[in-house]
C-alpha positions as CSV (number, residue, x, y, z in Angstrom):
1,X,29.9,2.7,-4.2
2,X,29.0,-0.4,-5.7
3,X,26.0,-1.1,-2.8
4,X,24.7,2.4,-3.0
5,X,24.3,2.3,-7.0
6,X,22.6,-0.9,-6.4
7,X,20.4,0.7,-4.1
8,X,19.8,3.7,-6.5
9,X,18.8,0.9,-9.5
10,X,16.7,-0.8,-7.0
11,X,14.6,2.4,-5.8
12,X,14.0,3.4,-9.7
13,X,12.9,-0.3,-10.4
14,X,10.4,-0.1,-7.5
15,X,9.0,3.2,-8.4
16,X,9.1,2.3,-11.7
17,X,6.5,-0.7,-11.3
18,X,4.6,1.2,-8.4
19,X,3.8,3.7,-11.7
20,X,2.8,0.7,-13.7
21,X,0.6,-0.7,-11.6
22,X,-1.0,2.5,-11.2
23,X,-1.4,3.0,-14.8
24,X,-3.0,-0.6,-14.7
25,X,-5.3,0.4,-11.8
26,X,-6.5,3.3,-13.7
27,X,-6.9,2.0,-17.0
28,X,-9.5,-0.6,-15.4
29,X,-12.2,2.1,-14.0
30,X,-14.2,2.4,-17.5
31,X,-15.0,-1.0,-16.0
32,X,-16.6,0.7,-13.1
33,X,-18.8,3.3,-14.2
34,X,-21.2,1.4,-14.6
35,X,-19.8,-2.2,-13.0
36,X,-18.7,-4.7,-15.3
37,X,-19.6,-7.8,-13.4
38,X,-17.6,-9.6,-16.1
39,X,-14.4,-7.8,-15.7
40,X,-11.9,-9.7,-14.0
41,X,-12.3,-7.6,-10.7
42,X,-15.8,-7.7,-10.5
43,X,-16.7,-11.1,-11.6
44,X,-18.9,-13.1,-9.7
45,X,-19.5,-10.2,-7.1
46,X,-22.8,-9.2,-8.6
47,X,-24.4,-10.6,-5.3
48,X,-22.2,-8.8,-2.8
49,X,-22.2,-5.5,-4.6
50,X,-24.9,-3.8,-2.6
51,X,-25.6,-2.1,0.9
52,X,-22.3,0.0,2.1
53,X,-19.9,-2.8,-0.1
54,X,-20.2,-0.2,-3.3
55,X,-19.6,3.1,-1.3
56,X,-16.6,1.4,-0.4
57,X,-15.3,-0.5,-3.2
58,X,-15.5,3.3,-5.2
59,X,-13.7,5.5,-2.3
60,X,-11.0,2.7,-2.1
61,X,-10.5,2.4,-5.8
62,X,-10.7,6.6,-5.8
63,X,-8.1,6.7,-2.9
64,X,-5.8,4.0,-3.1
65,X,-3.8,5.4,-6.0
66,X,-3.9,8.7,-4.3
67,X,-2.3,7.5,-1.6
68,X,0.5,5.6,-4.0
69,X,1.4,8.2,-6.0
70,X,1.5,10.6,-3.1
71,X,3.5,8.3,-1.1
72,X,6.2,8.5,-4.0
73,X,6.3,12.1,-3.5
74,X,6.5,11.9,-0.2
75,X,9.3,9.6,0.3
76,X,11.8,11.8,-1.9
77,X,14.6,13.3,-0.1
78,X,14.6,16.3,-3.2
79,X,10.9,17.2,-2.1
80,X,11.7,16.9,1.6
81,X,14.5,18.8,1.9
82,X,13.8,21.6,-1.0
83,X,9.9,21.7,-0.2
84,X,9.5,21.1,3.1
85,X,6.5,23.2,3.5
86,X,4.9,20.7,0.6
87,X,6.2,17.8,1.8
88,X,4.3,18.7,5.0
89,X,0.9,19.4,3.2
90,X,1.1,16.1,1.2
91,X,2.2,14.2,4.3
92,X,-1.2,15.6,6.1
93,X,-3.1,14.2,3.0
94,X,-1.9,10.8,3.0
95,X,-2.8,10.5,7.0
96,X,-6.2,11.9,6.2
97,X,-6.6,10.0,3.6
98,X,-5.7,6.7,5.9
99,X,-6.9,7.8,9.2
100,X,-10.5,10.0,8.9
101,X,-13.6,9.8,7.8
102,X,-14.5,12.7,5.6
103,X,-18.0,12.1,4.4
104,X,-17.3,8.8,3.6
105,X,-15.0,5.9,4.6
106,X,-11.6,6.2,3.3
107,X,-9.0,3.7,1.9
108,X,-8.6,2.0,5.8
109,X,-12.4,1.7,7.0
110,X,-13.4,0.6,3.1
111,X,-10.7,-2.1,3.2
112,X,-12.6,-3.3,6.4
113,X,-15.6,-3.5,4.6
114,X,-14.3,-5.2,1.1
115,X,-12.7,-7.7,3.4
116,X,-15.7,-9.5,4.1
117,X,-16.1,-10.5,0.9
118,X,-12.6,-11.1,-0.2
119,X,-12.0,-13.5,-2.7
120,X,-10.5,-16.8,-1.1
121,X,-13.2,-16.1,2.1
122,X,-12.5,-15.2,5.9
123,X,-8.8,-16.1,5.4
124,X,-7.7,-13.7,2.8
125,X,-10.3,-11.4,4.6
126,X,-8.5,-11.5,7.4
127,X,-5.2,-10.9,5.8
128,X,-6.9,-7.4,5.1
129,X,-7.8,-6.6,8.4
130,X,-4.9,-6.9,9.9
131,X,-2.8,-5.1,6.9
132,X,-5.4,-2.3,7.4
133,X,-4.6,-1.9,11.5
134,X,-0.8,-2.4,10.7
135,X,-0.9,0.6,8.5
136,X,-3.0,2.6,10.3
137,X,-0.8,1.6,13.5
138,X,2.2,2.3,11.6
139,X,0.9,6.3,10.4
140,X,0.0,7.3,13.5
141,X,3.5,6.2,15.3
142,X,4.8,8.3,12.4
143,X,2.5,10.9,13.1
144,X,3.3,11.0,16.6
145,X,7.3,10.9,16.2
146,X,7.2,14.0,13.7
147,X,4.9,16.0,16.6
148,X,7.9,15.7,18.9
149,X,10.4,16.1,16.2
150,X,11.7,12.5,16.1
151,X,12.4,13.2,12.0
152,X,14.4,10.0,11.7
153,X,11.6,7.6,13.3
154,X,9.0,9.5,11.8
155,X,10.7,8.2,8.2
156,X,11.4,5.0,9.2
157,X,7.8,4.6,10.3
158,X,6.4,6.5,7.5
159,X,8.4,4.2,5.3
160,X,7.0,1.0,6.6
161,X,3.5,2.6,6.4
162,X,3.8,3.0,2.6
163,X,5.4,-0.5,1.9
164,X,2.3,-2.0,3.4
165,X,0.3,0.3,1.2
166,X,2.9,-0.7,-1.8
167,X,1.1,-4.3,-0.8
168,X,-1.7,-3.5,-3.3
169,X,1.3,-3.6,-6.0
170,X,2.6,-6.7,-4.4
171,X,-0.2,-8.7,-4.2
172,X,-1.0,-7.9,-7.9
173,X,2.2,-9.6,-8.7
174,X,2.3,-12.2,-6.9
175,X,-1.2,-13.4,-8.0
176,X,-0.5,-12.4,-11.6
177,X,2.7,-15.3,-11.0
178,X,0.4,-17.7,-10.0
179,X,-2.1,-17.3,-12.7
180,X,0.7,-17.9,-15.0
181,X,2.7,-20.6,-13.2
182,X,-0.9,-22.4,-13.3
183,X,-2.0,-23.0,-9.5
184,X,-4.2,-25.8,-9.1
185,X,-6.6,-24.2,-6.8
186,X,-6.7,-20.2,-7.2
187,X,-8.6,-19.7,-4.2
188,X,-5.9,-20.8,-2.0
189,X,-2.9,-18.9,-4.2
190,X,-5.1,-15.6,-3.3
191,X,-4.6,-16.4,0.4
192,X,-1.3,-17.4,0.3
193,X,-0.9,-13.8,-2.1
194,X,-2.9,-11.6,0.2
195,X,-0.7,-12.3,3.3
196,X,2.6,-12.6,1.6
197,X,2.0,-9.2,-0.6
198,X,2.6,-7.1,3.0
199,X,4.4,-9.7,5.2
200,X,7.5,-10.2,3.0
201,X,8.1,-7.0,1.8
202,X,7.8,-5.6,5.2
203,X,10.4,-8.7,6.8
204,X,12.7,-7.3,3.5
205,X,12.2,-3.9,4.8
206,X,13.4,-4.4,8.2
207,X,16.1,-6.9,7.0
208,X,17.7,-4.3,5.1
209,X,17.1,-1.5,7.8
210,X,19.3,-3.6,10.4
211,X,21.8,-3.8,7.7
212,X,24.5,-0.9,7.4
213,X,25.0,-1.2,3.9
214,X,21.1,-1.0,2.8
215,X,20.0,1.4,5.5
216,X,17.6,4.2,4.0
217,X,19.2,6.9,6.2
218,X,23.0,6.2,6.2
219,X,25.0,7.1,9.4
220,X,21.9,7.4,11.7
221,X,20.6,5.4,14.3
222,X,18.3,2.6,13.4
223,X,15.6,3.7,16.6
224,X,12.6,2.7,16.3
């Protein structure tokens, strides 16, 4: 009783911040229209803020909260079992929101882009690159496992796709810490940030699914 109302007050903390760092994300796009090369995302990016780097700095600001809020819809077992037919229809969003190109380049592809000019250089960059083929890898395993009906390792891989989404929240965290904590050089606290901010809370994530006590889907197997 005592580990699964821990786990209840855990979930609601994590949504919880996942919604306020959404609000954040929002509340910074009147910085946007038009850029604001003095706001504290796009400072000093004036130079690199041409060619196909402003398509897809807007569709991954316009998508990426899409995909975090939906992912919070999508994960509820209320929604899933009540509104299955819904659950379905969002679920198809978030993968073609991820996976295609409709028009434009989505949150994925744009990531690839933005990552050449990440702040902290080709380190941090790459952090991105690989995060962005991780999730992708990780939605279409789900994909696949729901097409054959594989429900529990569709979750489970579902799961881990959205906590390497969730990375966008992390990575704001862990860089607001460092700002505060006063890192001598923030270039290299970015890098450290952008590969911790999906590396440990996926570890965390399969630490706690190996352990009966924590598992997300109590009394079934842990296949992957």
């Amino acid at each position: 009783m005592t580990n699964r109302i821990l786990t209840t007050v855990l979930r609601w903390l994590a949504v919880v911040l996942i919604l306020r760092v959404l609000v954040t994300i929002l509340a910074n796009y009147p910085d946007y229209f038009p850029p604001d090369f003095d706001s504290l995302f796009l400072q000093g990016r004036e130079a690199t803020f041409a060619g196909a780097y402003p398509i897809a700095f807007y569709v991954h600001i316009f998508s990426g909260p899409i995909v975090l809020f939906n992912g919070l819809i999508l994960l509820s077992e209320y929604v899933r079992r009540h509104h299955g037919g819904w659950h379905r229809i969002l679920g198809r969003i978030q993968v073609g929101v991820l996976l295609f190109l409709v028009l434009l380049f989505l949150v994925l592809p744009s990531s690839v882009v933005m990552s050449r000019h990440a702040f902290g250089g080709w380190p941090a960059g790459l952090s991105f690159l690989v995060l962005s083929a991780a999730t992708a890898g990780c939605a279409v395993i789900g994909v696949m496992h729901a097409r054959r009906r594989r429900f529990d390792r569709h979750r489970r891989w579902m799961l881990r796709c959205y906590v390497l989404i969730c990375s966008a929240v992390a990575l704001r965290l862990i860089s607001g810490a460092a700002g505060l904590m006063g890192v001598p050089s923030p270039e290299d606290a970015y890098i450290v940030a952008a590969w911790a901010s999906w590396l440990l809370p996926l570890a965390v994530y399969e630490v706690a699914e190996r352990w009966p006590a924590y598992r997300p889907f109590p009394g079934r197997s842990t296949g992957l």
